[in-house]
PLY file of the C-alpha trace (Angstrom):
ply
format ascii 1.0
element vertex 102
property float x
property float y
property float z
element edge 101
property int vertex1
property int vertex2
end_header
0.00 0.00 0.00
1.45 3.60 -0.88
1.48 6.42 1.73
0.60 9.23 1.42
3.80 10.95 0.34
4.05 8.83 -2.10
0.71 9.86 -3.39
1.15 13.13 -2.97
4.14 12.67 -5.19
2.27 11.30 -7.95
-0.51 13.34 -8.24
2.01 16.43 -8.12
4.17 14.73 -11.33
0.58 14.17 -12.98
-0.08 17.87 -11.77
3.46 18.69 -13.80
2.80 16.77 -16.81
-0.96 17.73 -17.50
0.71 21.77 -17.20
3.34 20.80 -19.90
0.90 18.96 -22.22
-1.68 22.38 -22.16
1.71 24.53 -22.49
2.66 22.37 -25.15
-0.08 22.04 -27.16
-0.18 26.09 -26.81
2.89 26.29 -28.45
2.29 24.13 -31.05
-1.02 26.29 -32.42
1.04 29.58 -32.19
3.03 29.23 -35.92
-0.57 28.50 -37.07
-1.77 31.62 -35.19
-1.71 34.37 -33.27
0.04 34.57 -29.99
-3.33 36.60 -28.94
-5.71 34.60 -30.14
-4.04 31.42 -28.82
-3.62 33.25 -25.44
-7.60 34.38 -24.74
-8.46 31.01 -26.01
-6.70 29.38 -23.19
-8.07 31.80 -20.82
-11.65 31.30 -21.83
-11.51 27.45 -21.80
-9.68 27.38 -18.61
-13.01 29.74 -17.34
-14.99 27.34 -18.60
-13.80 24.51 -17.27
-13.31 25.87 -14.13
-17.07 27.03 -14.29
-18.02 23.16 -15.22
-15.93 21.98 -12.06
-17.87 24.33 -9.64
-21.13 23.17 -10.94
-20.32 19.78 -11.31
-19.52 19.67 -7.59
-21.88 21.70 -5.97
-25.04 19.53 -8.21
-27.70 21.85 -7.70
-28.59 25.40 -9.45
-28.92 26.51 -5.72
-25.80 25.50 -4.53
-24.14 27.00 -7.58
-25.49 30.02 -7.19
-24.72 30.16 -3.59
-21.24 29.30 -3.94
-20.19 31.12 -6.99
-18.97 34.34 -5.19
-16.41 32.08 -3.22
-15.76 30.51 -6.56
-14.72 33.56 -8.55
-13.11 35.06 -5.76
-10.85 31.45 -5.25
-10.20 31.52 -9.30
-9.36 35.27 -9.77
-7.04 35.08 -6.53
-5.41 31.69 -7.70
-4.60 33.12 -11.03
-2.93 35.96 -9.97
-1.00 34.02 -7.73
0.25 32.10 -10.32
0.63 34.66 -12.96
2.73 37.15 -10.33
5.16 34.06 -9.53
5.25 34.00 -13.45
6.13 37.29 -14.11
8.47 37.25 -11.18
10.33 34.02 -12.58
10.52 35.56 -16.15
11.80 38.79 -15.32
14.50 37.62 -13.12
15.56 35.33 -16.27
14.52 37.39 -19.02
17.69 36.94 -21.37
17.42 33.13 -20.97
13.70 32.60 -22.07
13.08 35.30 -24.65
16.82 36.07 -25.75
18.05 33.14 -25.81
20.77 33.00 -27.92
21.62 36.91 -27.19
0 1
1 2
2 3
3 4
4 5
5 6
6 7
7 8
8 9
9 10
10 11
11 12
12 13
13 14
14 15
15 16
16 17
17 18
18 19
19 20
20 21
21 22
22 23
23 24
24 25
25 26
26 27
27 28
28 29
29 30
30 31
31 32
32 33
33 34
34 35
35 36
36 37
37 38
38 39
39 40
40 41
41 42
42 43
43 44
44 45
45 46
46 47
47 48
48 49
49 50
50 51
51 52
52 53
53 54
54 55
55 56
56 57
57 58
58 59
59 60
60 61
61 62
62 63
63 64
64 65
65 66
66 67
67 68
68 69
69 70
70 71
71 72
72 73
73 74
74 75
75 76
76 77
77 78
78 79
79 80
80 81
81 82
82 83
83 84
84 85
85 86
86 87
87 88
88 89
89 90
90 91
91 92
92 93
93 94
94 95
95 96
96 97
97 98
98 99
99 100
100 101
């Protein structure tokens, strides 16, 4: 029987691998199209997937409606988290991933 580190380990290298396949596949529609377009299309389908989840789980209009606030508020504050640690990581190491060979 596994415990739970070991687990934990798993789901965070599925966690890893599932953000490099929707990276990847990103980057792999860009030479076909815009950066943009590629960009608010990942942002919208993440929204609505993330709406699907909520709903999913909560099962009843009522319960979705009472607990989209804390939804949103979770989503919007996650994000940002992420995309500040982001922007943190890429400006400290700028040169290396958009120069490159500068």
């Amino acid at each position: 029987m596994a415990d739970s580190k070991e687990v934990e380990v798993k789901a965070e290298d599925v966690f890893w691998q599932l953000t490099d396949n929707f990276i990847g596949h990103a980057n792999s529609l860009v030479p076909a199209h815009d950066v943009g377009v590629v960009n608010a299309s990942m942002i919208f389908a993440s929204a609505r997937f993330n709406t699907f989840v909520i709903a999913s789980q909560c099962g009843t209009k009522e319960a979705f409606e009472a607990e989209k606030a804390a939804a949103l508020d979770y989503f919007v504050n996650q994000y940002k988290i992420a995309l500040t640690e982001h922007m943190t990581e890429v400006q400290t190491n700028f040169d290396k991933y958009i120069r490159p060979n500068n």
